[in-house]
Chimera marker file (.cmm) of the C-alpha trace (Angstrom):
<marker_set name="trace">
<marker id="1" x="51.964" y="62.050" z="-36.375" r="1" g="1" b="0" radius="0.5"/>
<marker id="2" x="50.000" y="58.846" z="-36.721" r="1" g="1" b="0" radius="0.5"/>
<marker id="3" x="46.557" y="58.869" z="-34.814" r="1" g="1" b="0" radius="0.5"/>
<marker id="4" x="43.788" y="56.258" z="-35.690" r="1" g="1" b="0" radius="0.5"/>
<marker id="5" x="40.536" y="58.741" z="-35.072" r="1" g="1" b="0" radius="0.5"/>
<marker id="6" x="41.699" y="61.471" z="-36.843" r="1" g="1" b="0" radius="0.5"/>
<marker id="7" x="39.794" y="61.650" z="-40.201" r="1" g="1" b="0" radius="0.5"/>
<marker id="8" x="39.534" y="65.079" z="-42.247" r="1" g="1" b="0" radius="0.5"/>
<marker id="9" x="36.731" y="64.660" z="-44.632" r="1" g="1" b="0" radius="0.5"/>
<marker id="10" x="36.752" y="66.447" z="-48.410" r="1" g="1" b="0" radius="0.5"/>
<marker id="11" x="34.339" y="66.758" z="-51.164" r="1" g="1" b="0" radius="0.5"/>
<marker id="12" x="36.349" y="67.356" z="-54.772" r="1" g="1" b="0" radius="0.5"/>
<marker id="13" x="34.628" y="69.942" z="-57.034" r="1" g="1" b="0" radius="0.5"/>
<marker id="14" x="36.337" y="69.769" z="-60.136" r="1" g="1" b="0" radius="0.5"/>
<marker id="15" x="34.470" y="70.138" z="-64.093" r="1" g="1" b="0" radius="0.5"/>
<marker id="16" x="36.963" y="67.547" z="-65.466" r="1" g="1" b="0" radius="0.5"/>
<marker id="17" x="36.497" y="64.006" z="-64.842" r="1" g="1" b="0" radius="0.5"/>
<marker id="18" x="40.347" y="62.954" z="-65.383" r="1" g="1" b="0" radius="0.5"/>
<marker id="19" x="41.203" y="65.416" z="-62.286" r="1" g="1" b="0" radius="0.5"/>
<marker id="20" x="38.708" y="64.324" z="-59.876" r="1" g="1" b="0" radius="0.5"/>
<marker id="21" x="40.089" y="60.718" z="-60.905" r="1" g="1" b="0" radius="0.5"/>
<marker id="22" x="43.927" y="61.998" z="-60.199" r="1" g="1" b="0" radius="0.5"/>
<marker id="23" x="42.591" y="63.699" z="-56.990" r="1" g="1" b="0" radius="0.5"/>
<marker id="24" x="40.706" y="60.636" z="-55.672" r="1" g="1" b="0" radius="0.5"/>
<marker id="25" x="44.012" y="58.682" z="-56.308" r="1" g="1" b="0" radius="0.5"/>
<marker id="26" x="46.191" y="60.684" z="-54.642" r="1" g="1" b="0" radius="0.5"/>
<marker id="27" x="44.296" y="61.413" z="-51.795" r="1" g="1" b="0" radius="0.5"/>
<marker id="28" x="43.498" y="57.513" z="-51.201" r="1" g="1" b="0" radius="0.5"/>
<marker id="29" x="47.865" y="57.113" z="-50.237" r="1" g="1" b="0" radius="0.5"/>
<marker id="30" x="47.131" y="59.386" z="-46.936" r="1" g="1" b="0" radius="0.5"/>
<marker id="31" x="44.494" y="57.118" z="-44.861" r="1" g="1" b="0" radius="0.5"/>
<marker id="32" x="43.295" y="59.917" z="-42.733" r="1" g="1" b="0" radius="0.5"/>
<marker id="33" x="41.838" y="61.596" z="-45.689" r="1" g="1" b="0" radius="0.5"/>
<marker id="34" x="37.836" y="60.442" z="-46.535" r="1" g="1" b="0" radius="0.5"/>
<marker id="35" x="35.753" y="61.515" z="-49.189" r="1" g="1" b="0" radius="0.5"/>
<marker id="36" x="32.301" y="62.810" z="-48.605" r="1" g="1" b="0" radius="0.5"/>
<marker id="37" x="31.428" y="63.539" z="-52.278" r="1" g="1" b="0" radius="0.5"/>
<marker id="38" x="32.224" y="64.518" z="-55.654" r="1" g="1" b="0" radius="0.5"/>
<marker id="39" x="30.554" y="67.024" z="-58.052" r="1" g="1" b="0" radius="0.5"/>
<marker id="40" x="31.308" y="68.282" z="-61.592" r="1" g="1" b="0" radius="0.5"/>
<marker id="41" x="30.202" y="71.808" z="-60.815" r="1" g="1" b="0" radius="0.5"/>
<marker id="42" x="29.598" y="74.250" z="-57.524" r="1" g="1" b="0" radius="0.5"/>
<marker id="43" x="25.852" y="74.199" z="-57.946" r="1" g="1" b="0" radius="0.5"/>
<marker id="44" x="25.683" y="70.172" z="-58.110" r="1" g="1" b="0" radius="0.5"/>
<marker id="45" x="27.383" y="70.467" z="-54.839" r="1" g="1" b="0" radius="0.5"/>
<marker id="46" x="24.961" y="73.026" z="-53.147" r="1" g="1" b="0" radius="0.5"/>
<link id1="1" id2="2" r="1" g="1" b="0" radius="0.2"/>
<link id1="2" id2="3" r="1" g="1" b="0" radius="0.2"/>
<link id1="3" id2="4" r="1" g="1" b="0" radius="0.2"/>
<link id1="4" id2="5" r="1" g="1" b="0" radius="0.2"/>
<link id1="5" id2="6" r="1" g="1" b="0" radius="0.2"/>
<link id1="6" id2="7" r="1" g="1" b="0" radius="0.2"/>
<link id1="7" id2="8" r="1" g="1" b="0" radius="0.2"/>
<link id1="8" id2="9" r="1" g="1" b="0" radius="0.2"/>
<link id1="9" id2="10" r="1" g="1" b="0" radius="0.2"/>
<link id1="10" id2="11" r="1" g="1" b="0" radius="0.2"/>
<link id1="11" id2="12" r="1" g="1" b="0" radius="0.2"/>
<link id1="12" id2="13" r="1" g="1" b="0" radius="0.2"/>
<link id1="13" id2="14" r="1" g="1" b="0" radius="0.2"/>
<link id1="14" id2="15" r="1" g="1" b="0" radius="0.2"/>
<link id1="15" id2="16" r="1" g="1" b="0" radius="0.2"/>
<link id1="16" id2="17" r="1" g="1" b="0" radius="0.2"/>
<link id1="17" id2="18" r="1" g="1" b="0" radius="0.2"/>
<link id1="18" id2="19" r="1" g="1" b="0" radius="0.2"/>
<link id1="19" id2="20" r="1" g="1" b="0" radius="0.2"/>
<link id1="20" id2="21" r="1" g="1" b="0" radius="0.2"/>
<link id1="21" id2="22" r="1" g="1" b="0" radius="0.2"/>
<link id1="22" id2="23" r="1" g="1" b="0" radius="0.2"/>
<link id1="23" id2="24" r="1" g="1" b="0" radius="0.2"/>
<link id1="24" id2="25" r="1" g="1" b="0" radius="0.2"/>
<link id1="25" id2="26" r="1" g="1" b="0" radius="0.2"/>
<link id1="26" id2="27" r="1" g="1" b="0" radius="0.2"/>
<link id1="27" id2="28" r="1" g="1" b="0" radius="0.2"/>
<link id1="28" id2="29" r="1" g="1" b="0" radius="0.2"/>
<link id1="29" id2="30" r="1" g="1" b="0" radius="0.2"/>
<link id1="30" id2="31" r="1" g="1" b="0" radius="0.2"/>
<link id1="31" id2="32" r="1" g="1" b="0" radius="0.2"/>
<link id1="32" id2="33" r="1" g="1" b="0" radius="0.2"/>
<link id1="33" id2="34" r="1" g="1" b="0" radius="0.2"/>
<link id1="34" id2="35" r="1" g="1" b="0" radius="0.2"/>
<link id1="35" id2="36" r="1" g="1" b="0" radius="0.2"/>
<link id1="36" id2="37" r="1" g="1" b="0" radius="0.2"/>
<link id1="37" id2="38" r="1" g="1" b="0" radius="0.2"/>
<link id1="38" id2="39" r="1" g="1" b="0" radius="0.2"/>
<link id1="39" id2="40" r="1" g="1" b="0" radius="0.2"/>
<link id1="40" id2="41" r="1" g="1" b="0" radius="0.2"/>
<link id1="41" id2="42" r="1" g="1" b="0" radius="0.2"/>
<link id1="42" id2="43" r="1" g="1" b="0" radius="0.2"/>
<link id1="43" id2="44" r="1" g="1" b="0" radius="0.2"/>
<link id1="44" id2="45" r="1" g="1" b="0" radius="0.2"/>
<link id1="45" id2="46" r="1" g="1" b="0" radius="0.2"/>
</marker_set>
C-alpha cells in the first residue's frame, strides 16, 4: 500500500544515544514514517 498523505509521526525515547541513532536510521528507509522528536529520558519528553 503506497499512499502519498499518509504520514505516522513518532517521537524515540530511548537513554542511549547509539539506539536512538540505529532507530532514526532505520526508520528513515520507510518514507511514511516522520519524526516529531527525540528525548534521552520520559520526563525530557513531558
Amino acid at each position: 500500500m503506497d499512499t502519498p498523505d499518509l504520514k505516522i509521526k513518532y517521537a524515540v525515547i530511548d537513554d542511549d544515544v547509539i539506539d536512538r541513532t540505529v532507530i532514526d536510521s532505520e526508520a528513515k528507509k520507510f518514507l511514511f514514517l516522520q519524526k516529531a522528536a527525540s528525548f534521552s529520558n520520559p520526563v525530557e519528553a513531558l
